[in-house]
N, C-alpha and C positions, 0 to 999 in steps of 0.2 A: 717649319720643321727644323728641328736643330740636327747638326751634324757635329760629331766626336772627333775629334783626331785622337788616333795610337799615344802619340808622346807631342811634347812639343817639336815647333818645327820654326825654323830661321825663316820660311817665307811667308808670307799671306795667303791665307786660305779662305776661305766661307764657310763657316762656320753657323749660320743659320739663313733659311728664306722664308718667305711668304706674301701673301697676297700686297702687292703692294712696296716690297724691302728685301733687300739685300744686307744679311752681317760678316763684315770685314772680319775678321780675327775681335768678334764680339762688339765692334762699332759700323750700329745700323746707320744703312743709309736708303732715301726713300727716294731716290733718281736716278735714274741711268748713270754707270758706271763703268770704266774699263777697269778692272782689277791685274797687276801685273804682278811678278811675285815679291817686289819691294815698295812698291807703291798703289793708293787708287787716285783714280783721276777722274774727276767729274766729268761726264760725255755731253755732247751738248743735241744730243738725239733722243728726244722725249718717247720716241713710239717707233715703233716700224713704220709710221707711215709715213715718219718725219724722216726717214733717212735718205740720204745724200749721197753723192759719189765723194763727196768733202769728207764724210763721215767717215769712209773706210780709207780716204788718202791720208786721215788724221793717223788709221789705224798701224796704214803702212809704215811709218816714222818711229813705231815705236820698239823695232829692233828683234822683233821676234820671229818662231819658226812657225808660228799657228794661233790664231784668232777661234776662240769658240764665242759664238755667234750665240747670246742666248735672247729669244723674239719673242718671250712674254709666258702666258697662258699656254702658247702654242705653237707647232712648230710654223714658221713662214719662211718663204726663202726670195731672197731679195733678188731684182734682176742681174744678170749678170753683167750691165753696163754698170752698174754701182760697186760693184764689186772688184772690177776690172786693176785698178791700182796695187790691189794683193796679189793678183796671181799674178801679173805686168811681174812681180819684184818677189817671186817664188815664196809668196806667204800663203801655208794652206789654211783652208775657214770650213770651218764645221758649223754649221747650224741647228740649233737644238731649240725646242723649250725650256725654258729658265730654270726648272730644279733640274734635269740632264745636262746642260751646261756648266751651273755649280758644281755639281758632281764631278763631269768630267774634268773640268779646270782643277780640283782637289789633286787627283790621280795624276794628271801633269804637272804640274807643278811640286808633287810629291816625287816622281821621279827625275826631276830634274831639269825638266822641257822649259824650252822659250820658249812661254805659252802670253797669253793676256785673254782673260776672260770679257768680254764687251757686253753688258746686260743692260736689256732692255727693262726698265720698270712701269711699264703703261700701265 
């Protein structure tokens, strides 16, 4: 599915998904990714099931006020010992399925939020 944006916009957005891929401001990528609103960064968390308490102390580093959590096809929600480093350090995490994710990461980062979208591509 491709998504629109109103006008252009100074941060990075997602701008299309599907089975398998994530596009950055029109450059696909087919791997798990955190997308922040200046940068993406390759994540080194292949699936959900590969994830880590490492995974989300990666996420804690990276300066924001909220992590949307996107777990593929579907929503999943990760234990809360893995997770433990964001809330430890007042970072809130949303957990979605991957185009609700996209979605909401657009909407924050549209208004302005320390946001980083974290997407799973399994």
């Amino acid at each position: 599915m491709k998504l629109h944006a109103s006008g252009p916009s100074r941060f990075n957005s997602v701008t299309a998904y599907g089975e398998g891929y994530v596009a950055v401001n029109g450059q696909r990528h087919e791997s798990s990714v955190v997308v922040l609103r200046d940068q993406v960064i390759a994540w080194d968390a292949p699936s959900f099931d590969a994830l880590t308490a490492e995974s989300f102390a990666f996420l804690r580093k990276l300066d924001v006020d909220i992590v949307v959590l996107g777990t593929g096809e579907r929503q999943r929600f990760p234990h809360p010992r893995l997770t433990a480093a964001l809330s430890e350090a007042g970072v809130g995490l949303e957990v979605m399925d991957l185009k609700a994710a996209c979605r909401t990461y657009n909407i924050l980062v549209a208004e302005e939020r320390k946001v980083a979208a974290a997407l799973l591509l399994e």
